[in-house]
KOLBATOR-659276 format. One line per 5 residues: number of its first residue (from 1); their letters; for each residue x, z, y of N, C-alpha, C. Coordinates in steps of 0.1 Angstrom, whole numbers. Atoms other than C-alpha are relative to their C-alpha. Layout:
BEGIN
NUM> A> X:Z:Y:X:Z:Y:X:Z:Y; ...
***
This chain:
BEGIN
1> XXXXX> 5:-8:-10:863:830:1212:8:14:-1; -6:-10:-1:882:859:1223:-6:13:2; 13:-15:0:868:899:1219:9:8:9; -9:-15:-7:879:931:1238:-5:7:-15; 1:-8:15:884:957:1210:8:15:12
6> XXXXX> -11:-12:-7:895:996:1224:4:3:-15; -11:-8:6:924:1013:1207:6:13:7; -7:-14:-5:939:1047:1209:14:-4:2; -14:3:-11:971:1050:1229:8:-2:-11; -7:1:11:987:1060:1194:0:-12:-9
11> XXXXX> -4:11:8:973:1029:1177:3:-13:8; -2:9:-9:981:1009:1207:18:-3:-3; -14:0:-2:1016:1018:1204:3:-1:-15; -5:3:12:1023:1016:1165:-6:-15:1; 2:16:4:1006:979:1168:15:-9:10
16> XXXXX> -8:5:-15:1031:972:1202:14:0:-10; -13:1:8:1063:987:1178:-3:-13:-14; -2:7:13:1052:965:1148:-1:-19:4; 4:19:-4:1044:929:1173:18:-3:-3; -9:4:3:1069:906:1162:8:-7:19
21> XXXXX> -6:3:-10:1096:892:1194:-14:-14:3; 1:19:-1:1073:859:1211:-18:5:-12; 13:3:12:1039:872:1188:-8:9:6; 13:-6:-5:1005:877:1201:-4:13:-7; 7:-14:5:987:913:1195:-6:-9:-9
26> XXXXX> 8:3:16:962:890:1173:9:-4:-7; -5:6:9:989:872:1158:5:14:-9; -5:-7:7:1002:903:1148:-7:6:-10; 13:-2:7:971:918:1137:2:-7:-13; 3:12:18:963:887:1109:11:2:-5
31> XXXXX> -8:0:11:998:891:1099:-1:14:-7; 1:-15:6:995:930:1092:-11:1:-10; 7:-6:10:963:923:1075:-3:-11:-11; 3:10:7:970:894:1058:12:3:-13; -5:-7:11:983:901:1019:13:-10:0
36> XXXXX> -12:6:1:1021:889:1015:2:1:-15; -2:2:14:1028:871:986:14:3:-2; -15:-5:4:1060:881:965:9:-8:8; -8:10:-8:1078:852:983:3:4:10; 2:0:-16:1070:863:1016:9:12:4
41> XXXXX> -5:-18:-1:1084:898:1013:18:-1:2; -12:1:2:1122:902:1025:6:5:-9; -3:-10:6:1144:910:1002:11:9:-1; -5:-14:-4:1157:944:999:9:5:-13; -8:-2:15:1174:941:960:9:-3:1
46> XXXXX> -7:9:4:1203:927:954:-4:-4:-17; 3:6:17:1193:902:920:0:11:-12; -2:-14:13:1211:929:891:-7:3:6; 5:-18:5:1194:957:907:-19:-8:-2; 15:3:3:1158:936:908:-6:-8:-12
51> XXXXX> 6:4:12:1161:923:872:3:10:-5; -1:-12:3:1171:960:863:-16:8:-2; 9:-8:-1:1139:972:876:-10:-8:-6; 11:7:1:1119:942:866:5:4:-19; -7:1:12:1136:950:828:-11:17:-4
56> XXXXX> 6:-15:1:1126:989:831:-17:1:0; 12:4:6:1091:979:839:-8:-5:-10; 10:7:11:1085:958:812:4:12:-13; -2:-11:14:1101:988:784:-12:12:3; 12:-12:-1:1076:1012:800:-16:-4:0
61> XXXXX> 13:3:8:1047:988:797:-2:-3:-16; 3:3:17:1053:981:760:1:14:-2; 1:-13:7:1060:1016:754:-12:9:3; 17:-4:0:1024:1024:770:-6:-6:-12; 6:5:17:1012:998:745:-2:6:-16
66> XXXXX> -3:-6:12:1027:1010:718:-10:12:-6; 6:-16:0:1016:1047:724:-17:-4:-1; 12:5:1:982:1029:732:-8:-2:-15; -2:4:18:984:1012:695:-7:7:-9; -2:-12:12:991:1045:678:-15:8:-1
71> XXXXX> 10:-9:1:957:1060:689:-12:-4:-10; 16:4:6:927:1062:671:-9:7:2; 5:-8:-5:898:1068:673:-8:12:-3; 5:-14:1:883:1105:670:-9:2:-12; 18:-4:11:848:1098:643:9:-9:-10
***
């Protein structure tokens, strides 16, 4: 069953720039609010640079750990 819904002109027009070529307002909607799995996402890395970053993240979560580790507690 289909709804009427109002929109402002502004969010009329940022939903209008973001419809895909050939894709319904709803379609676009569900895609905008539907969560994209890592797969889904184009990508924007070349390989090196996104096992660089995936490398850097993991030295800065052990190095939280670590620092985590080291604490103790106060009493």
């Amino acid at each position: 069953m289909a709804k009427t819904i109002a929109l402002s002109d502004e969010v009329y027009e940022m939903l209008s720039k973001a419809k895909m070529k050939g894709e319904s307002f709803s379609d676009a909607i569900r895609r905008l609010l539907e969560r994209q799995k890592i797969g889904e996402i184009p990508k924007i890395l070349e390989e090196d640079e996104a096992k660089m970053i995936k490398e850097l993240i993991k030295r800065q979560k052990e190095a939280e750990m670590k620092k985590c580790g080291s604490l103790t507690p106060p009493f």
